[in-house]
C-alpha positions as CSV (number, residue, x, y, z in Angstrom):
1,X,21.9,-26.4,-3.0
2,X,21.2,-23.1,-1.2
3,X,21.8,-22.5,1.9
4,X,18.4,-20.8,4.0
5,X,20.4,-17.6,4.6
6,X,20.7,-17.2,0.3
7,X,17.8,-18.0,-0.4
8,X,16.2,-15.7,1.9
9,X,18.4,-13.3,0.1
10,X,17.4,-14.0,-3.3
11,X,13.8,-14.1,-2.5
12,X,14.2,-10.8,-1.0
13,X,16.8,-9.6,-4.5
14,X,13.8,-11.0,-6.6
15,X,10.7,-8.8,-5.4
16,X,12.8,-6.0,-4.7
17,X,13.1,-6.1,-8.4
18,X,9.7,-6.5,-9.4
19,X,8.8,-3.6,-7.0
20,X,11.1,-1.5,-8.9
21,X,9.8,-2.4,-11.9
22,X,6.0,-1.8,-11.1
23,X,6.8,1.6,-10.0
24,X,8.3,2.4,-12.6
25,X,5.9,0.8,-14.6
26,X,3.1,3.0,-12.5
27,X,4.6,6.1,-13.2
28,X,3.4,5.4,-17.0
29,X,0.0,4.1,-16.3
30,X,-0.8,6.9,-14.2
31,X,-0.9,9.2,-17.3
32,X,-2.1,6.3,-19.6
33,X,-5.0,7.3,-22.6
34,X,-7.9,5.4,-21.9
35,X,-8.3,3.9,-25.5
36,X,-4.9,2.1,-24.2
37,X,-5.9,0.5,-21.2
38,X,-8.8,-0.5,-22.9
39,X,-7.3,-1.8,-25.9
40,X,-4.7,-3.7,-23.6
41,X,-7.6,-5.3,-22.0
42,X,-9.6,-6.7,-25.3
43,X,-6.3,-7.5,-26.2
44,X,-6.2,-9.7,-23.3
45,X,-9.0,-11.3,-23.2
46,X,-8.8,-12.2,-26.9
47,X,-5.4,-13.8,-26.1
48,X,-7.7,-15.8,-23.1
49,X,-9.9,-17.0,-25.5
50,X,-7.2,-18.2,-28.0
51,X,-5.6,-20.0,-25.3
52,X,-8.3,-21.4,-23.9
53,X,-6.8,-25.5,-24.3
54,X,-3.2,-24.2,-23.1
55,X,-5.4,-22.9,-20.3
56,X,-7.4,-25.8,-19.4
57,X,-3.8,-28.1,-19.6
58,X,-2.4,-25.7,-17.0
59,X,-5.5,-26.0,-14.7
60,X,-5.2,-30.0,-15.1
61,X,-1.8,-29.9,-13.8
62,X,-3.1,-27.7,-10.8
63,X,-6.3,-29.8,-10.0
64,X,-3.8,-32.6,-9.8
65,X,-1.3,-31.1,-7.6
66,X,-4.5,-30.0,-5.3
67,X,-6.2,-33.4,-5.0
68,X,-2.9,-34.4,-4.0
69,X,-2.4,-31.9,-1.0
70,X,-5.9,-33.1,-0.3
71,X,-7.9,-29.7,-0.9
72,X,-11.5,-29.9,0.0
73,X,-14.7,-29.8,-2.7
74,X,-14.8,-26.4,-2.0
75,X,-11.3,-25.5,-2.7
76,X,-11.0,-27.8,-5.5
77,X,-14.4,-25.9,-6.6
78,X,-12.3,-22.7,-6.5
79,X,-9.8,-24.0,-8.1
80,X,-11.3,-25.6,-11.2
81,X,-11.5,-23.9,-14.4
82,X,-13.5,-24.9,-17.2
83,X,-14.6,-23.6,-20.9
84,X,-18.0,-21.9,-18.9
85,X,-15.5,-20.5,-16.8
86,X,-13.4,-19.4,-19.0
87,X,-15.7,-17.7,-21.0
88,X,-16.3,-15.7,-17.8
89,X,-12.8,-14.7,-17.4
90,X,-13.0,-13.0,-21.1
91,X,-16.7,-11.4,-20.5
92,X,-15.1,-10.1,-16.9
93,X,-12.2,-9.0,-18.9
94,X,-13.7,-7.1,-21.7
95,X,-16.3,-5.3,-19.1
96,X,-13.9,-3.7,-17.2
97,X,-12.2,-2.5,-20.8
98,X,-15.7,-1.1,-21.5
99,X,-16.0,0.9,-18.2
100,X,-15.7,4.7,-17.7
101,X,-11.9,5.3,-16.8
102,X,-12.0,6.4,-13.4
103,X,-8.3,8.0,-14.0
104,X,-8.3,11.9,-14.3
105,X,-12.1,12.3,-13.0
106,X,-13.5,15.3,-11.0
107,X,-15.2,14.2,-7.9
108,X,-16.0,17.9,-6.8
109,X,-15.0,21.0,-7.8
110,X,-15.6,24.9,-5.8
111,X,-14.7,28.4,-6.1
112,X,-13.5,30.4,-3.1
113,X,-13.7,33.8,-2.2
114,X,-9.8,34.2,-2.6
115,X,-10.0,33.7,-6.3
116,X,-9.2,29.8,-6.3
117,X,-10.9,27.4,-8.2
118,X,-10.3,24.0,-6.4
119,X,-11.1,20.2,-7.6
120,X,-10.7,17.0,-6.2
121,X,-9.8,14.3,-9.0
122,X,-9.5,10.5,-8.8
123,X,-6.1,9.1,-9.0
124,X,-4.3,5.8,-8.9
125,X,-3.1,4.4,-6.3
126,X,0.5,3.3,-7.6
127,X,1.5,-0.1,-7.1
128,X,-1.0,-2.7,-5.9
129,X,0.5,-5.9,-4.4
130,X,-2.7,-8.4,-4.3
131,X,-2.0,-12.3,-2.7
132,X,-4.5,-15.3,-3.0
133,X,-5.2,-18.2,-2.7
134,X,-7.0,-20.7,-5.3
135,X,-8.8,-19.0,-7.7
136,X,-7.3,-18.2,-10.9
137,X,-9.9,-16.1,-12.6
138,X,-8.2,-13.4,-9.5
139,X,-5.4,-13.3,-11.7
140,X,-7.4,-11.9,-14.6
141,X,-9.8,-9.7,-12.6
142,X,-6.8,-8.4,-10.2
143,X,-4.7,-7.3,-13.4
144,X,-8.0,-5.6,-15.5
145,X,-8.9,-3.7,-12.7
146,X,-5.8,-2.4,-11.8
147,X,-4.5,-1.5,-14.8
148,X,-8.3,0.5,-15.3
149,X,-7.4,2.1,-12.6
150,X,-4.1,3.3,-13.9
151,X,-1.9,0.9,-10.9
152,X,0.5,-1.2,-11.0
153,X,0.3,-4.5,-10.0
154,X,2.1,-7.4,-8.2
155,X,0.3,-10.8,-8.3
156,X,1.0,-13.7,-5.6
157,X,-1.2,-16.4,-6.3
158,X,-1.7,-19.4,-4.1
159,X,0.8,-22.9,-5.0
160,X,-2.4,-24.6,-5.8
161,X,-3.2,-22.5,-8.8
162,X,0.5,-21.5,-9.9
163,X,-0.2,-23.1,-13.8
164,X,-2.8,-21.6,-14.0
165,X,-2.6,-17.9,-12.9
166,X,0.8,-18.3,-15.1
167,X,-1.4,-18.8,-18.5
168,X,-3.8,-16.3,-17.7
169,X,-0.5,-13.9,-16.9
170,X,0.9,-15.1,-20.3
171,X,-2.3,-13.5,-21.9
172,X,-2.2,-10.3,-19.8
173,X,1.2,-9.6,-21.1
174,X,-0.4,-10.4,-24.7
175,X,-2.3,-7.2,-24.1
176,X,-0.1,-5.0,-22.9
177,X,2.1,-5.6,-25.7
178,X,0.1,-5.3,-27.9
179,X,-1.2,-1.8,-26.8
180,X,2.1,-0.7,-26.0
181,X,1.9,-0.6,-22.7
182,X,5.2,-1.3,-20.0
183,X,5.0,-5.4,-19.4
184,X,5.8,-4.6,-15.7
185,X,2.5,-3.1,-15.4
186,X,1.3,-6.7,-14.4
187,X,4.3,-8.5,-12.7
188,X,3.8,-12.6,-11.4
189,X,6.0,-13.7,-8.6
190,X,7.7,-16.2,-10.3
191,X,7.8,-18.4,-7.0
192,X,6.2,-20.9,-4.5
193,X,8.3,-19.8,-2.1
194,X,6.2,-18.5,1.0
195,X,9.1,-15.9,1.8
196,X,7.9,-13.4,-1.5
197,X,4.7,-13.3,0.8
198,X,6.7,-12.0,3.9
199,X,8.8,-9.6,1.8
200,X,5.8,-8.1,-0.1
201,X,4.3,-7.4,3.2
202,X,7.4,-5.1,4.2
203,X,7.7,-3.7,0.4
204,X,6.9,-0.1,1.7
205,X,9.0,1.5,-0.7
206,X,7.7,0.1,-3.4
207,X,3.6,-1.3,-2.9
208,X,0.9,1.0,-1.9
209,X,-1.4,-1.3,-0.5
210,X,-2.1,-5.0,-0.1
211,X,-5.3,-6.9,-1.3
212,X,-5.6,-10.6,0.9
213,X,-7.6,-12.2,-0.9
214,X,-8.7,-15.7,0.5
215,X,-9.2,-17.9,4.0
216,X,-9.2,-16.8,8.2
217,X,-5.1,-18.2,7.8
218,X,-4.0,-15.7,4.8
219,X,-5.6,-12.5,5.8
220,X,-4.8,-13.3,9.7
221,X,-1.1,-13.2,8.6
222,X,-1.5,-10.3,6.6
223,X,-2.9,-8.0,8.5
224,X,-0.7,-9.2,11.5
225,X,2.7,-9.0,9.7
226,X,2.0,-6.1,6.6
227,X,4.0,-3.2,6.8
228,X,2.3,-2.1,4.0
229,X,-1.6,-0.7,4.4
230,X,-3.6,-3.4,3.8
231,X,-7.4,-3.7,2.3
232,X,-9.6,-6.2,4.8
233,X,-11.1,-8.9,3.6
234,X,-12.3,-11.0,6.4
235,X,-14.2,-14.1,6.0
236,X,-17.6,-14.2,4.5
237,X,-19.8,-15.2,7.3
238,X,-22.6,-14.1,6.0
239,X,-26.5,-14.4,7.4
240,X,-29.6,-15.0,5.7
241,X,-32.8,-14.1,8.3
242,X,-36.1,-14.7,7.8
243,X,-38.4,-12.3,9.2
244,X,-41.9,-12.9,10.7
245,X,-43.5,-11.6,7.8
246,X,-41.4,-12.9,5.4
247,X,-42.8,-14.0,1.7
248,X,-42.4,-18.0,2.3
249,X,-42.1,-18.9,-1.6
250,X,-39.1,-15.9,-1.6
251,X,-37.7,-16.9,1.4
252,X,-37.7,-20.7,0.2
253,X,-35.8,-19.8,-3.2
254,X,-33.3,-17.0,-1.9
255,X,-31.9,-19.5,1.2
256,X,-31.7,-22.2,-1.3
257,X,-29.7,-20.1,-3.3
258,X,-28.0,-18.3,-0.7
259,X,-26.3,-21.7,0.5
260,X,-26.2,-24.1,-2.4
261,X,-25.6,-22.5,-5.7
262,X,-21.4,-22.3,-4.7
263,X,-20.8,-23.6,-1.7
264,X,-17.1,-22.4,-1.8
265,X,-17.7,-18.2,-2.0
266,X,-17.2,-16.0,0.0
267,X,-20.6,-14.6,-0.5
268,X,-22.1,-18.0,0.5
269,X,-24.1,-18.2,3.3
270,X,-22.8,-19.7,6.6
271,X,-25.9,-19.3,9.0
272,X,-29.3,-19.2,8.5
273,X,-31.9,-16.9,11.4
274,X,-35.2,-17.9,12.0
275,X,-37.7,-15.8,13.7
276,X,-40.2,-17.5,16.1
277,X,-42.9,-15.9,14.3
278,X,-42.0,-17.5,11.0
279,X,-41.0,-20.8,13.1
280,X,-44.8,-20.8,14.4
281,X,-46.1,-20.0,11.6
282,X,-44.3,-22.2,8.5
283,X,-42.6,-24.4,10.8
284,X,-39.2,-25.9,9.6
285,X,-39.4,-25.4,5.8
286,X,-36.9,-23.7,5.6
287,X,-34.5,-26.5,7.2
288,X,-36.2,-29.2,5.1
289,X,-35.5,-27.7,2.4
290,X,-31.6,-27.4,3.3
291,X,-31.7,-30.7,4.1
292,X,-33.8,-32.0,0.9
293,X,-31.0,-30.4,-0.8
294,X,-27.8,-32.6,0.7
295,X,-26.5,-29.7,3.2
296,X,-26.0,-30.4,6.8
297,X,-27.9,-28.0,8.9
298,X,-26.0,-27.9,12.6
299,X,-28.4,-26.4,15.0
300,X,-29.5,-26.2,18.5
301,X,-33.1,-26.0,20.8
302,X,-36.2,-26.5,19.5
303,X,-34.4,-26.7,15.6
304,X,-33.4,-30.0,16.8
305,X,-36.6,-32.1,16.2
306,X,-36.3,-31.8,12.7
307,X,-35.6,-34.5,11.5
308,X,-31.8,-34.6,9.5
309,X,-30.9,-31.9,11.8
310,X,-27.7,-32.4,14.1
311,X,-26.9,-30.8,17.1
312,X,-24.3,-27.2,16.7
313,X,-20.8,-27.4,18.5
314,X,-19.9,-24.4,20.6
315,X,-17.6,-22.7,17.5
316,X,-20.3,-23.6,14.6
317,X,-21.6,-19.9,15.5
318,X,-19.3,-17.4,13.7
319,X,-17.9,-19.9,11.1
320,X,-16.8,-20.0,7.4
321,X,-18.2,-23.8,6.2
322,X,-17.4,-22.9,2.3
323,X,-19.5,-26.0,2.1
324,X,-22.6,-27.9,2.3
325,X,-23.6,-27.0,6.0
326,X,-24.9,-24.4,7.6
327,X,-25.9,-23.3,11.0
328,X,-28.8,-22.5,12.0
329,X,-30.8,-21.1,15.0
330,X,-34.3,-19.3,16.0
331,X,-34.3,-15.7,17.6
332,X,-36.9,-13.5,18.3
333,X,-37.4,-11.0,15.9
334,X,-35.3,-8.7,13.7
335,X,-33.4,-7.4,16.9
336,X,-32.6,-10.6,17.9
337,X,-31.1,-11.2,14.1
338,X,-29.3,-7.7,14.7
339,X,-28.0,-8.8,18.0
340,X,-26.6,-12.0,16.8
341,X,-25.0,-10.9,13.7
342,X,-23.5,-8.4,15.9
343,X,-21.6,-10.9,17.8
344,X,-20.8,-13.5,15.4
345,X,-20.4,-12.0,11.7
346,X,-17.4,-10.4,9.7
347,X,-19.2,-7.7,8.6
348,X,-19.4,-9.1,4.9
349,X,-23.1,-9.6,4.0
350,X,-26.4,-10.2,5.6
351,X,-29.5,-10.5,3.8
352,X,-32.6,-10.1,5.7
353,X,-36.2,-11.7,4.2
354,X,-39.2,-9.4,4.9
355,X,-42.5,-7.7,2.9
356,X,-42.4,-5.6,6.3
357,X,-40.3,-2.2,4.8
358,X,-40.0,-0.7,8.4
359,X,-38.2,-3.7,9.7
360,X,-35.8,-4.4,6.7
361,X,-35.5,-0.5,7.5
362,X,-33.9,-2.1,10.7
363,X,-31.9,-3.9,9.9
364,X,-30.3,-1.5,7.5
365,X,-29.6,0.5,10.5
366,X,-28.4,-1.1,13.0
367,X,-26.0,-3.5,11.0
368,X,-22.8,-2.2,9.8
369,X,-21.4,-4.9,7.3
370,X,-19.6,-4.0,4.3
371,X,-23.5,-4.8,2.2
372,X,-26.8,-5.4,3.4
373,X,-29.7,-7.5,1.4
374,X,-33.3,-7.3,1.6
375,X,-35.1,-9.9,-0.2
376,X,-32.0,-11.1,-2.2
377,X,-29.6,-14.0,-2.0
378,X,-26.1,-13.2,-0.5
379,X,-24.3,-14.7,-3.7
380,X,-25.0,-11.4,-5.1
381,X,-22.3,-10.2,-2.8
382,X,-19.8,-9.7,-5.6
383,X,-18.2,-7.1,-8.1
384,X,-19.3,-8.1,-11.0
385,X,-23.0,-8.3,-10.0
386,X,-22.4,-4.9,-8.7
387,X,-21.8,-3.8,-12.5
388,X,-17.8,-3.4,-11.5
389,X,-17.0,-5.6,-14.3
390,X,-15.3,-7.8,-11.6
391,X,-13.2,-7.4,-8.4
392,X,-10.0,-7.5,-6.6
393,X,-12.1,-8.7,-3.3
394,X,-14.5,-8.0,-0.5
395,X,-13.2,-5.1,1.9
396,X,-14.7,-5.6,5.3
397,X,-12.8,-2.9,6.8
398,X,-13.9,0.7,7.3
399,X,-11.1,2.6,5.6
400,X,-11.2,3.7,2.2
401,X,-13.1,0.9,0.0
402,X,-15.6,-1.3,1.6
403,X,-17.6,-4.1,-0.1
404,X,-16.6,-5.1,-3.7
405,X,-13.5,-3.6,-4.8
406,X,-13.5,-2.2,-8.8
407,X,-11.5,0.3,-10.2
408,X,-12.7,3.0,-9.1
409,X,-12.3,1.7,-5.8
410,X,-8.4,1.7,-6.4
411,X,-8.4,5.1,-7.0
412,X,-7.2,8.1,-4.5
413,X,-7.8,11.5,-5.3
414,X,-5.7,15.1,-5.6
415,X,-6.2,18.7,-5.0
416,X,-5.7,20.7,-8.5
417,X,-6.1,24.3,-7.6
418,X,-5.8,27.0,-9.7
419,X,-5.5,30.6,-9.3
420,X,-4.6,33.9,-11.6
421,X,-1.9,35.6,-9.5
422,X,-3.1,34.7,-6.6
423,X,-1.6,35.5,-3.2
424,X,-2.9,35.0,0.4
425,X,-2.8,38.0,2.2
C-alpha cells in the first residue's frame, strides 16, 4: 500500500493530467462549428436514453452506499434518479443542443473617429473545473452547457453519486465521439479521493474558474482554499413574504409550493414573512396550511399560538432546512421583510406576495439577491425555468454571472478591431 506522501503525489500527477488535457481539449472547442456541439449533444442524450437501465443499476449502487453513510431525505432526494428523471436529463440535454451558440457573438459593435471599427464578441472561457455534491443530473447539465459554450470541462462529483455521474459521463463521451469532438472536452476525476478537490482548487495553470456546486461545507472550503477564481454559490436561503395586500388564494398556493414541492433545492424556501397586516387580517393560514401539509414551522411571538407551531432556536433564522420545516416570523410591512432578508439571507431568491405594484416595486429595490419574485414560487429559481436549457448553478456573487448559470453565462468576451492602415497619430 501507498504511503500518504505517494499518494498525494499521484493525486496531484493524475489532475495535472486531466488539466493538460482539457486545455488542450479547449483550444479545439473554442473554434468548434455549432452543428458539432450540437450534434455531440443529441448524440448524448440519445446515448442517456439507451442507457437508461445501466443508469438506473448505477444509481442503485449509489442510493445504497448513501443510505449507508446515513444521508438525509433530502439528500437521498438529490441523489435518486429515476426513469421521470431521467427523461429530464435527455430533455435538459437536447435543449441546450437546441440553443443559439453563444460562441463567436457580437455583443456591441462602434466606429471611431480614428477609422476603427471595434466589437466586443462572446468567448469561452477555457477550462471549467465544476465540484458537487449529490446530484447526478449536474453531471449532464455541467458537460452540455460547457461544451455550448465552447469550454472545457473538469467534473468532480460528490462519493455519494460516483456510479452515477460515471454512466451519465460514459454517455457524454458517446457524443463527443460521435461528432468528432476531442474526448477530453469532458474529463471525470476518476477518484473519491478528497485530495483531487484540494488540487483542482490550485490548478491555475490549467482551470479558469471553479463552479461549487452544493452545501454551506463545500462552497465554504472552496472559496477559502481556491486559487482559482471561483463562481459563488451560497446557500439558498430563500424568503417567501406575504404582503398586506397580498391575494390570499395566491399566497396559499405559491408558499405551499415554495416549501413542499422539493424540499431538498436550493431554490426551496427556508423562511416564510408575515406582515401584521395580513396576520390581522387572514390570521394564521398560511401556517396551517404548512402544517396541514407535514412541515414543521419553527417560529417565535405571537406565531406561537398556532397550534402545531414550535418555538425557533436562536440559529433557525438564516438557515438552509433542505427539508420539511421552515421558519417563520411576523414583521411589519415590506421594510420590515427588506430589513430582515437583509440580515439573514444569501442573496439567492426572495419572492415577495403582493397585488400592491408600488410595494413589490420595493422590494425590487432595496433587495440585492441574485433574483427577485413577485407573485411566484421560489422553485422557479432555476436555469432551466429560466429557458437556459439547464445550469451549472446559482451564482450569488456579484462578479461576472449572477443567478442561474447557462451558457452564455460561461462566456467572456474580446475586442476584434479592425482598421485600413490605420495609425494613431
Amino acid at each position: 500500500m501507498m504511503d500518504g506522501s505517494t499518494e498525494q503525489m499521484d493525486i496531484a500527477a493524475l489532475m495535472k493530467g486531466l488539466g493538460e488535457k482539457a486545455r488542450a481539449a479547449s483550444a479545439e472547442l473554442a473554434f468548434a462549428e455549432p452543428a458539432q456541439k450540437e450534434a455531440a449533444l443529441n448524440a448524448a442524450a440519445d446515448a442517456v436514453w439507451a442507457k437508461r437501465d445501466a443508469i438506473l443499476a448505477a444509481n442503485a449502487k449509489d442510493l445504497e452506499f448513501g443510505r449507508g453513510k446515513g444521508l438525509s431525505d433530502a439528500m437521498m432526494d438529490r441523489l435518486a434518479l429515476d426513469e421521470a428523471r431521467i427523461k429530464g436529463i435527455v430533455a435538459g440535454l437536447r435543449s441546450v443542443a437546441g440553443q443559439k451558440d453563444p460562441v463567436g457573438e457580437t455583443i456591441t459593435e462602434w466606429d471611431m473617429q480614428s477609422g476603427l471599427h471595434i466589437r466586443r464578441v462572446r468567448t469561452p472561457l477555457g477550462v471549467i473545473g465544476v465540484i458537487y455534491e449529490s446530484r447526478p443530473n449536474v453531471t449532464a447539465d455541467a458537460a452540455a452547457l460547457c461544451l455550448k459554450s465552447g469550454n472545457a470541462v473538469i467534473l468532480r462529483g460528490g462519493s455519494e453519486s460516483y456510479h452515477s455521474s460515471t454512466a451519465l459521463h460514459d454517455c457524454i463521451l458517446d457524443g463527443l465521439r460521435e461528432a468528432g469532438l476531442p474526448e477530453a472536452s469532458v474529463q471525470m476525476v476518476p477518484t473519491r479521493d478528497r485530495a483531487a478537490v484540494a488540487e483542482m482548487l490550485r490548478m491555475v495553470p490549467y482551470i479558469d474558474v471553479i463552479v461549487p456546486r452544493g452545501g454551506k461545507g463545500l462552497v465554504g472550503l472552496v472559496q477559502a482554499e481556491a486559487r482559482v477564481p471561483v463562481f459563488a454559490h451560497l446557500e439558498g436561503i430563500c424568503h417567501v413574504y406575504a404582503d398586506g395586500e397580498a391575494d390570499l388564494e395566491k399566497a396559499r398556493r405559491v408558499v405551499l409550493n415554495a416549501k413542499t414541492r422539493r424540499t431538498g433545492i436550493c431554490g426551496s424556501a427556508e423562511c416564510l414573512l408575515i406582515d401584521r397586516a395580513f396576520f390581522e387580517r387572514h390570521g394564521g393560514v398560511l401556517i396551517e396550511d404548512l402544517l396541514k401539509a407535514g412541515v414543521e414551522v419553527r417560529t417565535e411571538g405571537e406565531l406561537l399560538s398556532i397550534p402545531g407551531t414550535v418555538e425557533a432556536n436562536a440559529d433557525d433564522f438564516g438557515r438552509e432546512f433542505l427539508d420539511m420545516i421552515i421558519a417563520a416570523k411576523l414583521v411589519d410591512g415590506v421594510d420590515g421583510a427588506i430589513a430582515h432578508i437583509r440580515r439573514y439571507g444569501s442573496q439567492h431568491t426572495e419572492s415577495i406576495l403582493t397585488e400592491n405594484q408600488a410595494v413589490a416595486d420595493r422590494f425590487f429595490q432595496r433587495l440585492d439577491s441574485a433574483i427577485l419574485m413577485h407573485n411566484a414560487s421560489t422553485q422557479f429559481a432555476d436555469g432551466g425555468e429560466f429557458g437556459m436549457g439547464a445550469e451549472i448553478g446559482i451564482a450569488t456573487g456579484k462578479m461576472h454571472a449572477r443567478g442561474p448559470v447557462g451558457a452564455e453565462q460561461l462566456t467572456s468576451f474580446k475586442y476584434l478591431v479592425t482598421g485600413d492602415g490605420t495609425i494613431r497619430p
